[in-house]
C-alpha positions as a Markdown table, in Angstrom:
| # | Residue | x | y | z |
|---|---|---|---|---|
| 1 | Unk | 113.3 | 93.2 | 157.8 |
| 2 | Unk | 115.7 | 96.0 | 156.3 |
| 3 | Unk | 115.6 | 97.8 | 159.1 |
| 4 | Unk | 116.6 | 95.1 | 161.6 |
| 5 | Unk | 119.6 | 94.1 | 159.2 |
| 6 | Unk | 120.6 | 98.0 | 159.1 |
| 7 | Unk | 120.2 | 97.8 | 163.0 |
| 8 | Unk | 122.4 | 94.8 | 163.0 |
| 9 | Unk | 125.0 | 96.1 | 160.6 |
| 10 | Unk | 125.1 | 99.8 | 162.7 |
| 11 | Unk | 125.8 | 97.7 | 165.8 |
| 12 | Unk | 128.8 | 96.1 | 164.1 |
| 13 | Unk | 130.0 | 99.0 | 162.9 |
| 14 | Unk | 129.7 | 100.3 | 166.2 |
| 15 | Unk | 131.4 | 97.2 | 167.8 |
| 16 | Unk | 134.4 | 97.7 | 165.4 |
| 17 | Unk | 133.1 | 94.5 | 163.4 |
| 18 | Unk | 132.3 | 95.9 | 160.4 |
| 19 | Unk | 133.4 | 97.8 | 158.3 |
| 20 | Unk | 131.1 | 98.8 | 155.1 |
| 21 | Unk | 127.5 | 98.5 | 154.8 |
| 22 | Unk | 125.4 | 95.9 | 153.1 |
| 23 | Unk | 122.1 | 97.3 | 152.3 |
| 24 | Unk | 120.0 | 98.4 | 149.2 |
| 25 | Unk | 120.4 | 102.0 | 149.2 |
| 26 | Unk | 118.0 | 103.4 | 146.9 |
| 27 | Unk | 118.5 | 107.5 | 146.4 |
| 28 | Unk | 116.4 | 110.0 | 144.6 |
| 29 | Unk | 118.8 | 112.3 | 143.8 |
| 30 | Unk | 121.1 | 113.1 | 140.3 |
| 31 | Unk | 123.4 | 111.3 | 138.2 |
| 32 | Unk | 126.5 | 112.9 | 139.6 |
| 33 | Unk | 125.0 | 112.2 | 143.0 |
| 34 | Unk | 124.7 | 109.2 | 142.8 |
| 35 | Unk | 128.3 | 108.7 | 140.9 |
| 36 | Unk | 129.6 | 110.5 | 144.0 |
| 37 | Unk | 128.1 | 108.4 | 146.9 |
| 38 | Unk | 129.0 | 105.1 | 144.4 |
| 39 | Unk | 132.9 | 106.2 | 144.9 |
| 40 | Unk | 132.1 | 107.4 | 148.2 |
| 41 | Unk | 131.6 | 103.5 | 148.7 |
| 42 | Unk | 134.9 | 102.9 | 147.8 |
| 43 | Unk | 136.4 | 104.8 | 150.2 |
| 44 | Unk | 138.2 | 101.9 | 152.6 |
| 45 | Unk | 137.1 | 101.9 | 156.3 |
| 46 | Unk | 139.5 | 104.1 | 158.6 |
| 47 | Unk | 140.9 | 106.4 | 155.6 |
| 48 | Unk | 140.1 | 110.2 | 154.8 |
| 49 | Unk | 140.1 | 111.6 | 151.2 |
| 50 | Unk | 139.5 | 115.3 | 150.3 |
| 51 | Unk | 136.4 | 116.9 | 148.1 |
| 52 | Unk | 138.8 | 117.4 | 145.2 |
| 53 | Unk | 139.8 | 113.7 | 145.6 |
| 54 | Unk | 136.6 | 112.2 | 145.7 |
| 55 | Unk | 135.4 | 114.5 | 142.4 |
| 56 | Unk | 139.1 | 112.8 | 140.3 |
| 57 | Unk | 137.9 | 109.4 | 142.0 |
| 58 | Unk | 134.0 | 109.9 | 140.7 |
| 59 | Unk | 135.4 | 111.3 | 136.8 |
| 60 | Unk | 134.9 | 114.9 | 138.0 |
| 61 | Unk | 138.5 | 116.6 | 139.1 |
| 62 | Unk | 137.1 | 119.8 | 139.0 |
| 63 | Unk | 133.7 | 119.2 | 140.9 |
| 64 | Unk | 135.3 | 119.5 | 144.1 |
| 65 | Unk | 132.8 | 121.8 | 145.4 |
| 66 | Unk | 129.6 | 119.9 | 143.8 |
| 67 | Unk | 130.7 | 117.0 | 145.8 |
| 68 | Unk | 130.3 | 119.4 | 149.0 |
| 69 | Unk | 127.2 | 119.7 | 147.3 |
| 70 | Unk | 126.3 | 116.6 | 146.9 |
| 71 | Unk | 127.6 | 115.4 | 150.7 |
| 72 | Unk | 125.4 | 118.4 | 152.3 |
| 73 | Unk | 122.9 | 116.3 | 150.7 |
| 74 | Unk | 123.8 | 112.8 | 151.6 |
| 75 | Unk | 120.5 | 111.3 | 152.6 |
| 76 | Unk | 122.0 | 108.2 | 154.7 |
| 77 | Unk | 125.5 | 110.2 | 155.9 |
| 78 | Unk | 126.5 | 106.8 | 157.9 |
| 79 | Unk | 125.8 | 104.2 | 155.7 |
| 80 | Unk | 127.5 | 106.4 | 152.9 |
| 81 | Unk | 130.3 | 107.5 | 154.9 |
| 82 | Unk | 130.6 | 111.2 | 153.8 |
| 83 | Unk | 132.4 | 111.6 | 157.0 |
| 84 | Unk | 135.6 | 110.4 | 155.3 |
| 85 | Unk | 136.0 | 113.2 | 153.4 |
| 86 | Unk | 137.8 | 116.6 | 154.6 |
| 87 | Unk | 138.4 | 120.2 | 153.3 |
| 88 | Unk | 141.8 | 120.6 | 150.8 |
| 89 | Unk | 143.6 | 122.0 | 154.3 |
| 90 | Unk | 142.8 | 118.6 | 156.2 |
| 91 | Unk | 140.1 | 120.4 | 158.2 |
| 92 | Unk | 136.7 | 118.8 | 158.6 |
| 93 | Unk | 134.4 | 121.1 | 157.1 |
| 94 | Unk | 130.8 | 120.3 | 157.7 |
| 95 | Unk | 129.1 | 117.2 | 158.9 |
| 96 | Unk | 124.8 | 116.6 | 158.2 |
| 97 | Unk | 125.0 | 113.7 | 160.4 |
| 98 | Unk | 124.4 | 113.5 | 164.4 |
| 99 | Unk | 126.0 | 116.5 | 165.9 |
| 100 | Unk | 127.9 | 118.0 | 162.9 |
| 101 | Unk | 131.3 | 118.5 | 163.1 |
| 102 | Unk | 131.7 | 116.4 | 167.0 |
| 103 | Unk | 129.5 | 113.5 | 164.9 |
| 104 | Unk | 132.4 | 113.6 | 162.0 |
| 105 | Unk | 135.1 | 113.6 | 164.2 |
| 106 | Unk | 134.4 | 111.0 | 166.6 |
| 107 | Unk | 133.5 | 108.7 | 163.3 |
| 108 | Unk | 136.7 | 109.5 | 162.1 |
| 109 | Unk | 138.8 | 108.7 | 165.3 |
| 110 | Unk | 136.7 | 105.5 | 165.5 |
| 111 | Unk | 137.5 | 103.9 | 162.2 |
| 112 | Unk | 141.0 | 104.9 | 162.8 |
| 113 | Unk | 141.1 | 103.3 | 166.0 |
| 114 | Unk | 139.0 | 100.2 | 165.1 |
| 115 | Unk | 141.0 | 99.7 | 161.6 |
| 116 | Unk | 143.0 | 97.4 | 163.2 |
């Protein structure tokens, strides 16, 4: 059942449809991990936001390169859109999901083109 409502929800995305997720994410991982991808969350559909941003968003303005930490580790980089967030410079930086960097971009030039 989860698995055809997270099919479902992907397709949407996908179709320009939808624009967060609606699933139970359950993550075995830390505290601040978990603080991180809960902000993360809040980052609105079509928008980019830097490390150091994210880390003052999750209580953490000087955890900038723990929350590269923490997106290396994203266990679900889709659903918990850790392709929204970009290097200081602008720059991408790495991507876990798909085929790295390619992946991140083309999710980024997607939401921008599907925000409207």
């Amino acid at each position: 059942m989860i698995l055809q409502e997270a099919k479902w929800q992907l397709d949407a995305y996908f179709e320009g449809k939808r624009k967060t997720f609606n699933l139970p994410f359950h993550f075995e991982c830390s505290d601040f991990q978990k603080e991180i991808y809960a902000s993360l969350l809040n980052v609105p559909y079509g928008t980019t936001l830097s490390y150091k941003e994210l880390a003052t968003l999750a209580g953490n303005p000087n955890a900038s390169r723990a929350v590269g930490t923490a997106m290396a580790h994203n266990p679900l980089p889709l659903f918990v859109p850790c392709h929204r967030v970009l290097k200081s410079d602008g720059s991408l930086g790495e991507y876990s999901g798909g085929k790295g960097v390619r992946s991140k971009q083309w999710l980024i030039d997607h939401e921008k083109a599907m925000k409207h």
